[in-house]
N, C-alpha and C positions, 0 to 999 in steps of 0.2 A: 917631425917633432921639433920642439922647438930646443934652441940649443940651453945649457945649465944655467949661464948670465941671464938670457930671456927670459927663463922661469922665475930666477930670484930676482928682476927689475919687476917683473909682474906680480910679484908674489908683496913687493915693496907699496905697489903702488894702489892692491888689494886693501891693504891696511891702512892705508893713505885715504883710501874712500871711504872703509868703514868709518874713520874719523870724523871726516867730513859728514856721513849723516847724523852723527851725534853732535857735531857742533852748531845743527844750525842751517839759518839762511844764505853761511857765506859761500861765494864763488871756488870750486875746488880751483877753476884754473883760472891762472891771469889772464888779462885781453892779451891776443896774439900779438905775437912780436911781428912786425914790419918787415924788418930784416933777417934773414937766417946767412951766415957766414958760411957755414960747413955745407959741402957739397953733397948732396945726399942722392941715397940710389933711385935708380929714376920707376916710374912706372913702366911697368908692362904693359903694350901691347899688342903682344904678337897672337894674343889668347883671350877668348871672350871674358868680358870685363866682372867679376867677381864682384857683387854689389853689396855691403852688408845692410840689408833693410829695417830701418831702426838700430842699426845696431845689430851685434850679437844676439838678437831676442830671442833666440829660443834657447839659451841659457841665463840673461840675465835682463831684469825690468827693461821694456823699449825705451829708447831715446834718451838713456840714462849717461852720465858717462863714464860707468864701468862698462857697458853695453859698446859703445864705440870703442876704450882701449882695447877691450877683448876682441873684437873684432880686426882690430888693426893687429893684433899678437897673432892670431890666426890665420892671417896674410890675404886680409879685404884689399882690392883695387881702390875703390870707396867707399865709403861711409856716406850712410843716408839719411834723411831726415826730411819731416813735415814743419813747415814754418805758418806758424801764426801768428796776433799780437794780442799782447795784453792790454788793460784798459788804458793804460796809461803809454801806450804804441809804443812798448818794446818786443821786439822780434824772436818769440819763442820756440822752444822744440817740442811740439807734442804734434799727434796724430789726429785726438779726437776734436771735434768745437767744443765737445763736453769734459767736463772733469770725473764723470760719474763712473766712468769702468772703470779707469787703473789711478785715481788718488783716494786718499782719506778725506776730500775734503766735505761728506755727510757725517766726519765725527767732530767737525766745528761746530758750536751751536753760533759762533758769532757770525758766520755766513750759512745761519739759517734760510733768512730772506733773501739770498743773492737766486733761489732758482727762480727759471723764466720757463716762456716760450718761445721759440722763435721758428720763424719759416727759412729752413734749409735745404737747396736744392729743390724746393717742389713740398716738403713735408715738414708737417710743425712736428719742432721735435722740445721733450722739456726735459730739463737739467739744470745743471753748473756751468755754465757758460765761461769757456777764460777769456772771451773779449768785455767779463763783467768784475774781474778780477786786476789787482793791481800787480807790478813783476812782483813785487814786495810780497805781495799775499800768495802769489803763487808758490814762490819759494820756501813759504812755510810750509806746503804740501810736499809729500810724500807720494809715490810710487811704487804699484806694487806690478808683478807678473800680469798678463792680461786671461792667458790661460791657465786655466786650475788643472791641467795634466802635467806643467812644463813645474821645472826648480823654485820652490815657494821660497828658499832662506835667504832671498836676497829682497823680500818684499818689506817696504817701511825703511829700506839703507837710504835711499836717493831720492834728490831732487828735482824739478825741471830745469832744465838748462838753456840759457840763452842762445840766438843765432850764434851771438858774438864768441859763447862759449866751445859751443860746436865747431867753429872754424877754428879755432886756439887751437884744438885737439886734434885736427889735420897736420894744421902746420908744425906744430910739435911735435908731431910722427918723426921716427929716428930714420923713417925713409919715404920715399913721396909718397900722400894717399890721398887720392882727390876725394871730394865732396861732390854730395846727388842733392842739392836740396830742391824740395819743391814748394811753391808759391800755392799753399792749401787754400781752398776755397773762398779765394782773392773778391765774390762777388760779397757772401757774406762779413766778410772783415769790412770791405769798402764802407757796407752800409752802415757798423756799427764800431767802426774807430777810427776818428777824426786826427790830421794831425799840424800844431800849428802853423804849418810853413802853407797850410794846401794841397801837398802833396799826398799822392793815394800808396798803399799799402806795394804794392808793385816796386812803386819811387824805390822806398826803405828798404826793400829788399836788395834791389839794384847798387843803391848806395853802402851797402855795410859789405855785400862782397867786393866794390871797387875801394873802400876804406885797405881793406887788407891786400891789394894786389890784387885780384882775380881780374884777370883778361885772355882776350886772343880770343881768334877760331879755333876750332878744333884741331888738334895735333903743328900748330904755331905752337914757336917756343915758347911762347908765355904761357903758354895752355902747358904743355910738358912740365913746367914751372911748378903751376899751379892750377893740377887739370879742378874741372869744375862740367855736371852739366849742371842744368836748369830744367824742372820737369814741370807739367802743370797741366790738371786734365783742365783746363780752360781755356782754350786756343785765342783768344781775346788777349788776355793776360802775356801769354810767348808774344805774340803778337807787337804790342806795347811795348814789352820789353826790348824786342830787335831794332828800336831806334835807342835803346841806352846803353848798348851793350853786344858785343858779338860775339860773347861765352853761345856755349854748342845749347840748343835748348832738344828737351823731349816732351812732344805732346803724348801725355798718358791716356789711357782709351780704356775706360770702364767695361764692365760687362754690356755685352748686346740688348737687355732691354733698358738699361740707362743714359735717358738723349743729355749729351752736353749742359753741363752747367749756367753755362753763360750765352748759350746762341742755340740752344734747344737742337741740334741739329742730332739727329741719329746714329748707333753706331754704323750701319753701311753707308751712310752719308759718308761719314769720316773717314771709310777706307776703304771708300771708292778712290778709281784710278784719278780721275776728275780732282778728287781733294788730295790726294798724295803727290797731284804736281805741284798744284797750290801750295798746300802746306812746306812743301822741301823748301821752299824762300826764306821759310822763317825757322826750320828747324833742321836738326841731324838725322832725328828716330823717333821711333815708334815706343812708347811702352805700355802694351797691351795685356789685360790677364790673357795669361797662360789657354783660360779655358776656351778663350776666344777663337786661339789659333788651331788647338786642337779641340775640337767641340768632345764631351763628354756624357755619356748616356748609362744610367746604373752603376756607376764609378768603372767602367769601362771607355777605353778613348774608343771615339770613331776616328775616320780618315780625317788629315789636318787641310785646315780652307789654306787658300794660295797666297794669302796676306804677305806671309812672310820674302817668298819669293817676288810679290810684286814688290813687296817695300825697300827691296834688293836693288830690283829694277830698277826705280827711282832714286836711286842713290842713298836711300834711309837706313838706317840700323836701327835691330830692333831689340829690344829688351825688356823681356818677359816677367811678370811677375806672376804670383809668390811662391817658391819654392821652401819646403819645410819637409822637415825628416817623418815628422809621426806619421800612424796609419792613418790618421784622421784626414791625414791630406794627401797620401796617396795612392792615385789608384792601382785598380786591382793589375794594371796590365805589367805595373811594377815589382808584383811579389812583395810587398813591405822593404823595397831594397832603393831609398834614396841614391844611391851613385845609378840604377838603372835608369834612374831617371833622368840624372844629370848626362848618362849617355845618352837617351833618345833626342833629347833639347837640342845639344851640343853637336855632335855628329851626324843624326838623323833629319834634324830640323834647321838646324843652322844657323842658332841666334848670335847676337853679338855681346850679349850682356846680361846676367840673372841678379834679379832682386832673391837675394836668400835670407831667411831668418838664423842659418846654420853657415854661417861664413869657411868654419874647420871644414865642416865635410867638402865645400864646392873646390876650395884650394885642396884638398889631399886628394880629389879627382882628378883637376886640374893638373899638377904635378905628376900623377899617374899616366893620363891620356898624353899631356903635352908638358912635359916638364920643361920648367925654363934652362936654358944650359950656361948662361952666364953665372961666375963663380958670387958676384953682388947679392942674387936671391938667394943664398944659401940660410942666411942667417933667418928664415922667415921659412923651411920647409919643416 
């Protein structure tokens, strides 16, 4: 639990936020500071890496930033996030290309006429487009919960929040927490925001993490510093990026019947032995769904494929997504008991990293199975 001070800074910063949705377009946090003076405690890693996906979401709106503090009070390794851009090529935090599931913005009538169509991934899909919106007009939108089972009273608090603001909220952590961000679906931005230097949507992403210090290979000082991976289910995209950059990258790996974004190539294409030598050039790991690894039939698991041990093999780390508490998400061979779960992954399977919607419960396992023994992580159990 967390100690009396953690409660009442967070209890501080709670009311900080609600402010901020009643004031408005402004930024809760300044652009990150450059430099930090104070020595702060390092990351762990002696223990698979604790991911908060979106955020805390499955207590408060995704990719908000009460969703990341809360996540970082609950003692996330990192803080995750999907990066897009706005019409005007600022580098935002949201998941969907659409605005239509988790904003208000069909109670504008002034962007009545901003819905479209467009072809994504293979499928025309119609909405709210934020590569048709301004940051400006973004920010006048609001964010609510995605699911109607999860805590509704934080819906309509929050805004969207910029790359630049999301890194603020790392570095401003009162002890190291690295950032997951990933390069979302880099082909459809390419096609529909321009920016005027030339430069493609990859560049901008590239440049605003080396704006704030983010460097090194994986587990180099600088990386300890200021770990960082780089995810992107577009292997083109990592690709690119491995000449700007030698932050640790993960190629993500959609479900088995969804061929690659950007090079149509299949899931057993992709994790075949063949592309796992290939691909280690350019990357650290693997982050595949969950259901991939352990195929599931009747919400009962079958025997899990050897992915994980080949990706072992080849020097890969792998980190599984999504894990989430409700029954809705898991199966039956768990009893309704999320830590059962987080035992099978962890000890049974052997990942190296979970994307959680429920950040508290994966660290109160975490602590339970492998507690850290240094007296530094106390302040965070």
């Amino acid at each position: 639990m967390a100690s009396s001070g953690w409660y009442i800074i967070s209890i501080i910063l709670f009311f900080q936020l609600l402010l901020v949705g009643v004031r408005g377009a402004r930024s809760y946090y300044p652009l990150p500071r450059k430099l930090n003076e104070n020595k702060k405690q390092p990351l762990q890693t002696s223990r698979p890496y604790n991911i908060a996906h979106r955020g805390s979401n499955g207590e408060i709106p995704e990719e908000t930033t009460a969703a990341y503090l809360r996540a970082i009070e609950e003692g996330a390794d990192f803080i995750e996030t999907d990066i897009l851009s706005s019409k005007d090529g600022v580098l935002v935090c949201f998941h969907d290309v659409i605005l239509d599931e988790t904003t208000d913005v069909a109670n504008y009538t002034k962007f009545a006429n901003r819905k479209r169509t467009y072809e994504v991934q293979g499928f025309n899909i119609t909405g709210y487009f934020v590569v048709d919106f301004t940051m400006e007009e973004l920010k006048s939108l609001r964010v609510k919960q995605r699911y109607p089972f999860r805590d509704q009273q934080y819906n309509w608090k929050f805004s969207i929040i910029t790359f630049e603001e999301f890194i603020s909220i790392g570095l401003d952590a009162n002890r190291t927490v690295g950032i997951y961000p990933e390069i979302k679906n880099p082909v459809f931005i390419n096609q529909h925001v321009k920016w005027a230097d030339g430069k493609r949507f990859e560049d901008k992403f590239v440049e605003t993490l080396k704006k704030y210090g983010y460097k090194g290979s994986y587990m180099s000082q600088d990386w300890l510093e200021k770990p960082l991976f780089i995810q992107s289910f577009a292997p083109t995209s990592l690709i690119y990026i491995s000449n700007l950059t030698d932050s640790p990258k993960i190629l993500l790996i959609d479900v088995d019947t969804m061929p690659t974004q950007d090079t149509n190539q299949s899931y057993w294409e992709i994790t075949s032995d063949n592309y796992l030598q290939f691909i280690r050039n350019y990357v650290v790991g693997l982050g595949p769904s969950k259901d991939t690894i352990v195929p599931v039939v009747n919400n009962y698991l079958k025997p899990p494929s050897d992915l994980v041990a080949r990706a072992h093999a080849h020097k890969l780390q792998v980190h599984p997504y999504t894990y989430r508490n409700e029954n809705q998400f898991l199966h039956y061979d768990f009893h309704q008991d999320p830590y059962a779960e987080y035992i099978y992954w962890v000890q049974n399977i052997g990942v190296d990293g979970l994307f959680t919607d429920f950040t508290g419960s994966l660290h109160r396992y975490q602590e339970w199975a492998s507690p850290l023994k240094d007296e530094i992580y106390a302040m965070i159990n």
